[in-house]
Backbone as a printed PyTorch tensor [residue, N CA C, xyz], in Angstrom:
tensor([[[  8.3480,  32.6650,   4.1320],
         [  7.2410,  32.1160,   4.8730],
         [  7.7020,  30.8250,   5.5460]],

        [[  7.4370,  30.9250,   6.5490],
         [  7.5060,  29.7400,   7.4860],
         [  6.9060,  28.4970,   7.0270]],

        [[  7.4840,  26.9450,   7.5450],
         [  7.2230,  25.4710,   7.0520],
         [  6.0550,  25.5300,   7.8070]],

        [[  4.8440,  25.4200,   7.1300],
         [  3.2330,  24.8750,   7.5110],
         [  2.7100,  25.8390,   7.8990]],

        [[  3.0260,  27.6890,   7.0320],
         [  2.0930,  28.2570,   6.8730],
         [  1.8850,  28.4920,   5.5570]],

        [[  0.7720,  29.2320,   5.1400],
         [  0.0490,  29.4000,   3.7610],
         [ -0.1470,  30.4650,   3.9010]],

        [[ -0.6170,  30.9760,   2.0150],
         [ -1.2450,  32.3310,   2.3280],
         [ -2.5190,  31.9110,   1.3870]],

        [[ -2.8420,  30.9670,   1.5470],
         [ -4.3040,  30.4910,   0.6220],
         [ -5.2880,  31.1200,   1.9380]],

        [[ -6.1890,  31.4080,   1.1240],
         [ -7.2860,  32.0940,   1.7600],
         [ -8.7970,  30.4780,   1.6880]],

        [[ -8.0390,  29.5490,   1.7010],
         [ -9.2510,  28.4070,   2.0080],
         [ -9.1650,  28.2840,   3.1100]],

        [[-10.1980,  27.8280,   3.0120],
         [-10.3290,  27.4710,   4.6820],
         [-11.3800,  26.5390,   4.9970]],

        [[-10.8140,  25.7470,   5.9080],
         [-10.8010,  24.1500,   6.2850],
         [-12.1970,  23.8470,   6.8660]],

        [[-13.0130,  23.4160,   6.2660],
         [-14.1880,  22.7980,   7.1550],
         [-13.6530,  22.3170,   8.5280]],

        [[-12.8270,  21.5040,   8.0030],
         [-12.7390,  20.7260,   9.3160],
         [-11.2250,  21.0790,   9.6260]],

        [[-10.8770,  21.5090,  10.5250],
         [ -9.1460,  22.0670,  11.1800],
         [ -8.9130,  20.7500,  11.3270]],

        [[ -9.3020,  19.7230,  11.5680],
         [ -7.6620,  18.3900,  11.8820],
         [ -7.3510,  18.2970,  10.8220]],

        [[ -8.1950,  18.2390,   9.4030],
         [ -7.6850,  17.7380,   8.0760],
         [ -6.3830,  18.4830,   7.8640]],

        [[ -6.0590,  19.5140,   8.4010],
         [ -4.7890,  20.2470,   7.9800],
         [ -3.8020,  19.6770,   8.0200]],

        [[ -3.7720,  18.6910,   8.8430],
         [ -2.4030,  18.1510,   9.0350],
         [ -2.2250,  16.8340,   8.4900]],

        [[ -2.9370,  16.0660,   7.7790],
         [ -3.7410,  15.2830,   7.2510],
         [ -3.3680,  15.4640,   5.3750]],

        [[ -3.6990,  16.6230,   5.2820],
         [ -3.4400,  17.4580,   3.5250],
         [ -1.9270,  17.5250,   3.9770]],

        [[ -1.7970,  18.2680,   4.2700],
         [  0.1760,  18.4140,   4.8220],
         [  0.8950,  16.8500,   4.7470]],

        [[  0.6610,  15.8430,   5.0390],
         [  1.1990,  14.9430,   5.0400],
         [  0.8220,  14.0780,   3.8770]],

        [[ -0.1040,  14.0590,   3.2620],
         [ -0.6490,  13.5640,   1.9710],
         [  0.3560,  14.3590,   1.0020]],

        [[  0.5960,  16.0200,   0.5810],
         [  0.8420,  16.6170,   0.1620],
         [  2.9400,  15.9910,   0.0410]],

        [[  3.6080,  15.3410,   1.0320],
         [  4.5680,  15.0080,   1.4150],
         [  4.6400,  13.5150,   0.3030]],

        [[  3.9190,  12.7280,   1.1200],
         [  3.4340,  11.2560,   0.2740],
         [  3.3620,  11.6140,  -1.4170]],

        [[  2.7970,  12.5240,  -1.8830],
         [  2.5220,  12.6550,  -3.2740],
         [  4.2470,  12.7730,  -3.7320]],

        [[  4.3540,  13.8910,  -3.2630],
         [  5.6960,  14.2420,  -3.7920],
         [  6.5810,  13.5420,  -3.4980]],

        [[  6.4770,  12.1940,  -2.6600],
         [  7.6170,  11.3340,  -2.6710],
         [  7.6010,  10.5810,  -3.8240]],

        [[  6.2760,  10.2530,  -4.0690],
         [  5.4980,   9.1050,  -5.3090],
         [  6.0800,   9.6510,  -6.1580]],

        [[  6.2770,  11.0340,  -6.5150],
         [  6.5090,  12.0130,  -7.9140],
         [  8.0450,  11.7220,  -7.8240]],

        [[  8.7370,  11.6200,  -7.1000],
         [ 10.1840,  11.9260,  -6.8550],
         [ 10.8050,  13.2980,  -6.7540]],

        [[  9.6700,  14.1000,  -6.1550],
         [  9.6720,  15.4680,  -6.3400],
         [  9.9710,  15.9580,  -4.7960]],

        [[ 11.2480,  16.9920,  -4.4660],
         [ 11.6770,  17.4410,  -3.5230],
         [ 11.3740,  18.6100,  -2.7330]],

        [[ 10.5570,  18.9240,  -1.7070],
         [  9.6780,  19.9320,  -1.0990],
         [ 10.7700,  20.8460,  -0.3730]],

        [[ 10.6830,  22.2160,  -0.5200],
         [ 11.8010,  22.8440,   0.2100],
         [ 11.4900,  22.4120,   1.4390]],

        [[ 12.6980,  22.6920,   2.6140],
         [ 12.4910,  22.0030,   3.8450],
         [ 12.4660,  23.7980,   4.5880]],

        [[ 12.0930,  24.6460,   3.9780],
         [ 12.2560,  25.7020,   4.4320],
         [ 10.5250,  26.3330,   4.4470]],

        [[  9.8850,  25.4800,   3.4550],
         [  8.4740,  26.0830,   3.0590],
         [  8.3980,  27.1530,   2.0150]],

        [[  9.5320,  27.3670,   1.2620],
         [  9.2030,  28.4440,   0.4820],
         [  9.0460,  27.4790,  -0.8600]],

        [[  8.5260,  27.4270,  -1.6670],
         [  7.8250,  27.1910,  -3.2030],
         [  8.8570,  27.9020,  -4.1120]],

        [[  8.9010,  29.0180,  -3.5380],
         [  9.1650,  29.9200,  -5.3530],
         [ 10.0760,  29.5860,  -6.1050]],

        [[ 10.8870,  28.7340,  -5.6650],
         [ 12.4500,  28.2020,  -6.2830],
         [ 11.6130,  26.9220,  -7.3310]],

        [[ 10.4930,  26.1140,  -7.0010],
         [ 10.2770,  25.2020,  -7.2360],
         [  9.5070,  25.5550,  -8.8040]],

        [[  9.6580,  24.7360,  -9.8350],
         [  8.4260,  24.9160, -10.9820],
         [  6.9670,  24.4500, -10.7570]],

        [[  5.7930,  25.1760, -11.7200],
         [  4.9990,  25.3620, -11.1740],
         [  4.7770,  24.0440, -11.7610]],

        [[  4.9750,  23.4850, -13.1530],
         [  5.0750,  22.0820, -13.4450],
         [  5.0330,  21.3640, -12.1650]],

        [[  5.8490,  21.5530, -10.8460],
         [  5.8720,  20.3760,  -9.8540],
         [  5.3500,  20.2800,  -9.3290]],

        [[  4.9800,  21.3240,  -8.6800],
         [  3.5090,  22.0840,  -7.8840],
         [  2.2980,  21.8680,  -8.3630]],

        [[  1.9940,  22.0920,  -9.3910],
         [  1.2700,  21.5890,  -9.9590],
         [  0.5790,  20.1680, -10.2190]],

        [[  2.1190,  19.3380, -10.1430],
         [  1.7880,  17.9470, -10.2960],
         [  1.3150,  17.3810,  -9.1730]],

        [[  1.6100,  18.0760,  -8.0110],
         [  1.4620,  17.6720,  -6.5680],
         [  0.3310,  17.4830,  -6.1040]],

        [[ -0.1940,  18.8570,  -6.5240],
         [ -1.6010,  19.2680,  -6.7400],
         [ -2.9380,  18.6320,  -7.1700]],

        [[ -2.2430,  18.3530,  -8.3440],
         [ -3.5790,  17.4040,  -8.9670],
         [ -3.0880,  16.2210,  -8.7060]],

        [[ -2.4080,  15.2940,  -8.4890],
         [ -2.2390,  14.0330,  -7.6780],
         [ -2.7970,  13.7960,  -6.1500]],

        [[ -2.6210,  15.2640,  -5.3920],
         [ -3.6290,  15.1630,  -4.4360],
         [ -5.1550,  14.8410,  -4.4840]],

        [[ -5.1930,  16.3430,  -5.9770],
         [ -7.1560,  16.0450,  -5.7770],
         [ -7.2170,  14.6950,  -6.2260]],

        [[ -6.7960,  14.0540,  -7.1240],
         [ -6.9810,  12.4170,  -7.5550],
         [ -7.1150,  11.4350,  -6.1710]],

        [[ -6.0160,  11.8190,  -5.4470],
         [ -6.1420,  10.9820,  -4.5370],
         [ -7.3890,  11.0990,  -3.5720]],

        [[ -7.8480,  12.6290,  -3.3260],
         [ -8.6770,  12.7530,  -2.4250],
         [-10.7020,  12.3070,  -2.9380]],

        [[-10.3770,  12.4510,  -4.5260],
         [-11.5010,  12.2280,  -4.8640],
         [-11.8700,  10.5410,  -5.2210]],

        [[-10.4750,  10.0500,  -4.9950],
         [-10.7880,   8.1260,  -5.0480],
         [-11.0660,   7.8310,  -3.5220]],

        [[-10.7440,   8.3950,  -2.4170],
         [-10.7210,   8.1360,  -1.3320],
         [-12.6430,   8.1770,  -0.9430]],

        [[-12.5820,   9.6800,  -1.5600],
         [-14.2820,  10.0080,  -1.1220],
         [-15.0980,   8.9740,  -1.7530]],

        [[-14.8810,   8.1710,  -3.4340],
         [-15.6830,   7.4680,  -4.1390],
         [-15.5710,   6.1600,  -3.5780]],

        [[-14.5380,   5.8810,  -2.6470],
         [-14.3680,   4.6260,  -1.6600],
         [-15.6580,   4.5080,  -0.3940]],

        [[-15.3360,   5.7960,  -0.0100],
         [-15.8430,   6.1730,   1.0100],
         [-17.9170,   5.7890,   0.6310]],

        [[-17.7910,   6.6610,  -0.2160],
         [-19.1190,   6.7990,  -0.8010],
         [-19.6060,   5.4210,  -1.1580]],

        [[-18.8140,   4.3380,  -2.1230],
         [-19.2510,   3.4640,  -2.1600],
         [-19.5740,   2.6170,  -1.3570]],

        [[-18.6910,   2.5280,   0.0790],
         [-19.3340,   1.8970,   1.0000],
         [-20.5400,   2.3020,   1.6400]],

        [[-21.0020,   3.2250,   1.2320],
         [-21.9990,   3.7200,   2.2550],
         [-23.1640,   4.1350,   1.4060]],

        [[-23.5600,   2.6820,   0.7220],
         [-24.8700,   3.2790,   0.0860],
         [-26.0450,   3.1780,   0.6740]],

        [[-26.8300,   3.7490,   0.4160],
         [-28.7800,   4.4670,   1.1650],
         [-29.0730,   2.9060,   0.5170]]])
């Protein structure tokens, strides 16, 4: 599979965020010290890393929203 396609069947409220998660997804795994094939394929990789990537994203994305949220109270 080609670099910056998927076969996840989510799908994006919003299409700019794609590129947005893609580059967050980069940032994590630098933080981790963790090395992304430059080819796009995963399967070589453990799911341990993938994994870690993963939930360091949602962390990140759900402090961002409680930022977000906190500024913007009713």
């Amino acid at each position: 599979m080609a670099a910056g396609q998927s076969r996840s069947s989510n799908q994006l409220v919003v299409q700019q965020a794609a590129q947005a998660l893609e580059q967050l997804k980069y940032e994590v795994a630098q933080e981790l010290g963790i090395q992304i094939p430059a080819d796009g394929y995963y399967g070589y990789m453990a799911t341990r890393d993938t994994g870690a990537i993963g939930g360091h994203m949602v962390r990140r994305l759900v402090q961002i929203a409680e930022q977000q949220l906190s500024g913007n109270r009713f």
